[in-house]
Backbone as a printed PyTorch tensor [residue, N CA C, xyz], in Angstrom:
tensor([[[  -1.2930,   52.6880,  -63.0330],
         [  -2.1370,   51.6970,  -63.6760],
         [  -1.6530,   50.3150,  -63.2220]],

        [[  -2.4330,   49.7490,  -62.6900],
         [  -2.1870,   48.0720,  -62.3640],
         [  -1.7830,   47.0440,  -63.1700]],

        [[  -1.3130,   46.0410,  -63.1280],
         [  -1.2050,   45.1490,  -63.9320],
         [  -2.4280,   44.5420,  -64.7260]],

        [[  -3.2110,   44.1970,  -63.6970],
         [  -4.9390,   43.6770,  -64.5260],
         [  -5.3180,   44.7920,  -65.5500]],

        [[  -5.4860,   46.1480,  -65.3800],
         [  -5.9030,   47.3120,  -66.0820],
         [  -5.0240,   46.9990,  -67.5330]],

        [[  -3.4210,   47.2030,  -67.1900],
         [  -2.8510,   46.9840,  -68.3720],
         [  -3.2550,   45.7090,  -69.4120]],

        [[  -3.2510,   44.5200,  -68.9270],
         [  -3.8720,   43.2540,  -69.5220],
         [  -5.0730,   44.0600,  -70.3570]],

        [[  -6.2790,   43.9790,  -69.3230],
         [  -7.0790,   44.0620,  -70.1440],
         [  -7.2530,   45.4490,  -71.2490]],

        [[  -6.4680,   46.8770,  -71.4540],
         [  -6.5220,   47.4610,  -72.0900],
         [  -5.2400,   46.5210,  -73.3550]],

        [[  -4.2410,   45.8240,  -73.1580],
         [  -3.9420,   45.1920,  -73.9480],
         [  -4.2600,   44.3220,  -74.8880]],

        [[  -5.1710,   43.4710,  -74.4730],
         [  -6.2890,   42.5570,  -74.8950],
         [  -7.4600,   43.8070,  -75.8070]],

        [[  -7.7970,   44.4550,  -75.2660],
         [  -9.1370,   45.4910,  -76.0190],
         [  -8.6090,   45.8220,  -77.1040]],

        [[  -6.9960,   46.2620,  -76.9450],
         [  -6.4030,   46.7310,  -78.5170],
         [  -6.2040,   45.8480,  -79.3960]],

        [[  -5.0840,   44.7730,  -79.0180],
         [  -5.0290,   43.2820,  -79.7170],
         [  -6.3700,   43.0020,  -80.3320]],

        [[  -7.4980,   43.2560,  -80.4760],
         [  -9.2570,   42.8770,  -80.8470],
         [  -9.5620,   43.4570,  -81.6460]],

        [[  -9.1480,   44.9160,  -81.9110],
         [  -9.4560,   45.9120,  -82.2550],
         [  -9.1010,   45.9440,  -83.8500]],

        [[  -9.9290,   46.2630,  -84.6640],
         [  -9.4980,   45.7940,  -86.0120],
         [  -8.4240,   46.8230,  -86.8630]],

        [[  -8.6420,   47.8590,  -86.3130],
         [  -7.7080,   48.7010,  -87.1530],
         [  -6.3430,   48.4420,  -86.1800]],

        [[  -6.1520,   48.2320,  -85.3560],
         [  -5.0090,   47.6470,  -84.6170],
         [  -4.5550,   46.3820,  -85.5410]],

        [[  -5.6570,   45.4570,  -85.5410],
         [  -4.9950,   44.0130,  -86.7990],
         [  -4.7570,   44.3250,  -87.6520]],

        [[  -5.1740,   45.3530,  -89.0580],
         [  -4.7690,   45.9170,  -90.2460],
         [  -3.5250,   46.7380,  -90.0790]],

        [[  -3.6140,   47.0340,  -89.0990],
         [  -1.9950,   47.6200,  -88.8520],
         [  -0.6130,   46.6920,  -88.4070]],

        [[  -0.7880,   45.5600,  -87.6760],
         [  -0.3700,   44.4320,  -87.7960],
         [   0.4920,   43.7650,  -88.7660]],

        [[  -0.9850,   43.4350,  -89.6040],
         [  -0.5350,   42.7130,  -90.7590],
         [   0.0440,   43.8170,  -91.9210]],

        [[   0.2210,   44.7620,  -91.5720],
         [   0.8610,   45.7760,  -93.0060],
         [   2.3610,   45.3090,  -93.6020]],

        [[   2.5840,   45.8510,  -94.6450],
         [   3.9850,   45.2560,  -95.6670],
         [   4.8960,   46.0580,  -94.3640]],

        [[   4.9260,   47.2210,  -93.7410],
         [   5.7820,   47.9930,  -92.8580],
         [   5.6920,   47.5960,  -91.0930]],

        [[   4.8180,   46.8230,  -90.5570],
         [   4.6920,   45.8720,  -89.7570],
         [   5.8050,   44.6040,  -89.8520]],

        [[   5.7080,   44.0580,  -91.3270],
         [   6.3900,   42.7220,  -91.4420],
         [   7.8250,   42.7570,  -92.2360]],

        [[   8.1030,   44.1670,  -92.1670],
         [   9.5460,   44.7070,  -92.4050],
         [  10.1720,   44.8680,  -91.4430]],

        [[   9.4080,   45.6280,  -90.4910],
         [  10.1170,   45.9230,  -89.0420],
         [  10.0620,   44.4480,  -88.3090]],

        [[   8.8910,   43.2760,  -88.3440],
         [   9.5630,   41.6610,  -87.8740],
         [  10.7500,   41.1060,  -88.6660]],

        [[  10.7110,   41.1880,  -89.8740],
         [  12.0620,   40.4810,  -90.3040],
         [  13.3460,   41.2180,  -89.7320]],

        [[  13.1980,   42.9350,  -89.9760],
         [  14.4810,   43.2430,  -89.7610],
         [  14.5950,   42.9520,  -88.0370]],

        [[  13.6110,   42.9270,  -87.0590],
         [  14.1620,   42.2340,  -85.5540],
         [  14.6410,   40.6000,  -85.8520]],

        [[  13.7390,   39.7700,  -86.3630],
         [  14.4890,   38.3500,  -86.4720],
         [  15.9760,   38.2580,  -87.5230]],

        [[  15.8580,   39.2010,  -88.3630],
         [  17.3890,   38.9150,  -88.7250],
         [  18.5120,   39.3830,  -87.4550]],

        [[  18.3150,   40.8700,  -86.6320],
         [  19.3190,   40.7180,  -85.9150],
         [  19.2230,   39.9560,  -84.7960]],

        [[  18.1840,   39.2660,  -84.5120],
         [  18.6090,   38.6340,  -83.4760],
         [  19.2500,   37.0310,  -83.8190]],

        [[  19.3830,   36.2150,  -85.4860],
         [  19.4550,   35.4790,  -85.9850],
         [  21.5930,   35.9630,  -86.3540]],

        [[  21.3090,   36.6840,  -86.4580],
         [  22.7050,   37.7230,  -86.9330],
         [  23.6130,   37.1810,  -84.9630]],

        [[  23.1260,   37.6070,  -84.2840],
         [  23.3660,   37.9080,  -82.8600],
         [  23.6810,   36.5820,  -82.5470]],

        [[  22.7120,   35.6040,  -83.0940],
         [  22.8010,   34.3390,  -82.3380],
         [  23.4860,   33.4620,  -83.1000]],

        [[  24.0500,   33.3750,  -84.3620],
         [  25.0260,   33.4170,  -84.8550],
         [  26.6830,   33.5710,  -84.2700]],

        [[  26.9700,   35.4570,  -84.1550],
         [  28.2390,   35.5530,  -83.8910],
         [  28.2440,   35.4010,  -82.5050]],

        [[  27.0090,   35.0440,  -81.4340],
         [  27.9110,   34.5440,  -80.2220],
         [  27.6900,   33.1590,  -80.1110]],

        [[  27.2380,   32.0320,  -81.5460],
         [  27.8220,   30.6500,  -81.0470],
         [  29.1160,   30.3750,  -82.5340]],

        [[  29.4690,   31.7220,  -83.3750],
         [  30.2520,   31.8740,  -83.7010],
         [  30.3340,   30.7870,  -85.3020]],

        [[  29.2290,   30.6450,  -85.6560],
         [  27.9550,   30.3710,  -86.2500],
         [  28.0180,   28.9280,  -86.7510]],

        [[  28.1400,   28.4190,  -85.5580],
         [  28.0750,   26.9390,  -85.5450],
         [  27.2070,   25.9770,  -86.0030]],

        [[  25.8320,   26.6700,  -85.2610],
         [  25.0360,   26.3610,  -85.4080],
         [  23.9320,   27.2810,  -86.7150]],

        [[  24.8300,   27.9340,  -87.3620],
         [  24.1620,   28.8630,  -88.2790],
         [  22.6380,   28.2030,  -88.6860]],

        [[  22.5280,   27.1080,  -89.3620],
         [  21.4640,   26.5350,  -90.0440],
         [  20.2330,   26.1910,  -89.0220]],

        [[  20.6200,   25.8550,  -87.8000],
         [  19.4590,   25.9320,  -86.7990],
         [  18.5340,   27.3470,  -86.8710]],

        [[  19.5170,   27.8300,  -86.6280],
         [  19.2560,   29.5690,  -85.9740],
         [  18.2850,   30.3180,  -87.4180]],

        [[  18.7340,   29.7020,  -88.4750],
         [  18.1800,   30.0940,  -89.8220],
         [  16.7700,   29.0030,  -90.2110]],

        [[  16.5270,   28.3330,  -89.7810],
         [  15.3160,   27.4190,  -89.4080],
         [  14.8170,   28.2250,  -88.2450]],

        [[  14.8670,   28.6200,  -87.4980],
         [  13.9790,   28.4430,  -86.0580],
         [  13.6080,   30.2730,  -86.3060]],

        [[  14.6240,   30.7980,  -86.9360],
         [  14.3690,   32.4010,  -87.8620],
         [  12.9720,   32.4210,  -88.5760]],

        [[  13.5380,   31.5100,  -89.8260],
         [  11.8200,   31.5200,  -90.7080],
         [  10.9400,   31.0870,  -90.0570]],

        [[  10.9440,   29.7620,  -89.1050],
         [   9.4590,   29.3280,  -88.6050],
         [   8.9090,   30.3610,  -87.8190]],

        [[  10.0100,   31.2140,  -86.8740],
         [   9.3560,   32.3770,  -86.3340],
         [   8.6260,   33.6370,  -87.3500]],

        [[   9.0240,   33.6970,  -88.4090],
         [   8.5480,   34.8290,  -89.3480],
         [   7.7900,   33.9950,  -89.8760]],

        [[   7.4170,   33.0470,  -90.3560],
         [   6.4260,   32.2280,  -90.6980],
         [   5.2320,   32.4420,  -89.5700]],

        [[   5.3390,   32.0750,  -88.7760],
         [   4.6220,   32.3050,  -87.5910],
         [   3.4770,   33.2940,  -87.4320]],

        [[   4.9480,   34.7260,  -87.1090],
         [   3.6950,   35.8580,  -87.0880],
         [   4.1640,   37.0720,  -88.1260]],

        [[   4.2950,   36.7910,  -89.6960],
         [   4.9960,   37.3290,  -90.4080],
         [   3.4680,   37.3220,  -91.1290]],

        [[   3.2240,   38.4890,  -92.5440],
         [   2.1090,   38.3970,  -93.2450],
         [   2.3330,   37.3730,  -94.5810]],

        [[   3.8270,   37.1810,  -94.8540],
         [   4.3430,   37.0630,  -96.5470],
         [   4.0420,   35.2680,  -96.8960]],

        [[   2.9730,   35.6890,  -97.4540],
         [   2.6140,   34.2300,  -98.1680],
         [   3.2470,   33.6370,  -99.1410]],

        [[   4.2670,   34.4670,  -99.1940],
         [   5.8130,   33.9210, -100.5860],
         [   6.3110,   33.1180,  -99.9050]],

        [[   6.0220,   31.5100, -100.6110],
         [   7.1320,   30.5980, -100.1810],
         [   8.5310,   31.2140, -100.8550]],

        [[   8.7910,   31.6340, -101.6230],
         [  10.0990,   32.3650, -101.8790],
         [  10.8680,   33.2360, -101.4390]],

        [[   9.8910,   33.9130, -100.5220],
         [  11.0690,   34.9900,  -99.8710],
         [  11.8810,   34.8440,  -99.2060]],

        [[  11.9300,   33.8610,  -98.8000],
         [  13.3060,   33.6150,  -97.2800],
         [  13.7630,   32.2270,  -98.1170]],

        [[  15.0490,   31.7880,  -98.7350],
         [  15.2900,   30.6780,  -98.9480],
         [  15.1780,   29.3920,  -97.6720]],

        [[  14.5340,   28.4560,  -97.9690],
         [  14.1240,   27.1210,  -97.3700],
         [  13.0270,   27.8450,  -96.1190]],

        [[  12.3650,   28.8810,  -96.6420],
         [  11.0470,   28.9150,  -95.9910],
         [   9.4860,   28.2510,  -97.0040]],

        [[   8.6040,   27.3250,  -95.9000],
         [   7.8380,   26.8000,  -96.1190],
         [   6.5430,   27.7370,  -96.6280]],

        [[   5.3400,   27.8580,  -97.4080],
         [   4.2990,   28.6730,  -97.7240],
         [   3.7260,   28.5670,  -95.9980]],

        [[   2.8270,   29.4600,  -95.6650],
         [   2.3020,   29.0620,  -94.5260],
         [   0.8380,   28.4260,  -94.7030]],

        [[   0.3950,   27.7330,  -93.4350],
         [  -0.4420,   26.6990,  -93.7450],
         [  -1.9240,   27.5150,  -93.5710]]])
């Protein structure tokens, strides 16, 4: 399969609505937090967590981003999304 083929069968699914309801599910946006915590965890112990509070900002805006949870409460010093 070619690269163009892959695109566009990528794109057809991405469209596809039971593909988006699956997306946005509570078990979709369990499995994003638990990848942005370890990679927030990761980027942490290799600047040995210097920069902890960046890495914990640039964490939520990413789960903010493409996360479903409209709780400004769930992540301390995460914003509601807009």
């Amino acid at each position: 399969m070619g690269l163009g083929k892959i695109v566009k069968t990528v794109k057809t699914l991405a469209n596809d609505p039971k593909v988006q309801q699956h997306l946005k599910s509570e078990k979709a946006e369990q499995i994003s937090d638990s990848v942005l915590d370890k990679a927030a965890g990761a980027a942490n112990k290799v600047t040995g967590g210097k920069h902890e509070e960046k890495i914990t900002r640039a964490r939520d805006a990413a789960d903010r981003a493409i996360g479903t949870d409209d709780d400004p409460d769930a992540r301390p010093g995460s914003a509601p999304k807009q």
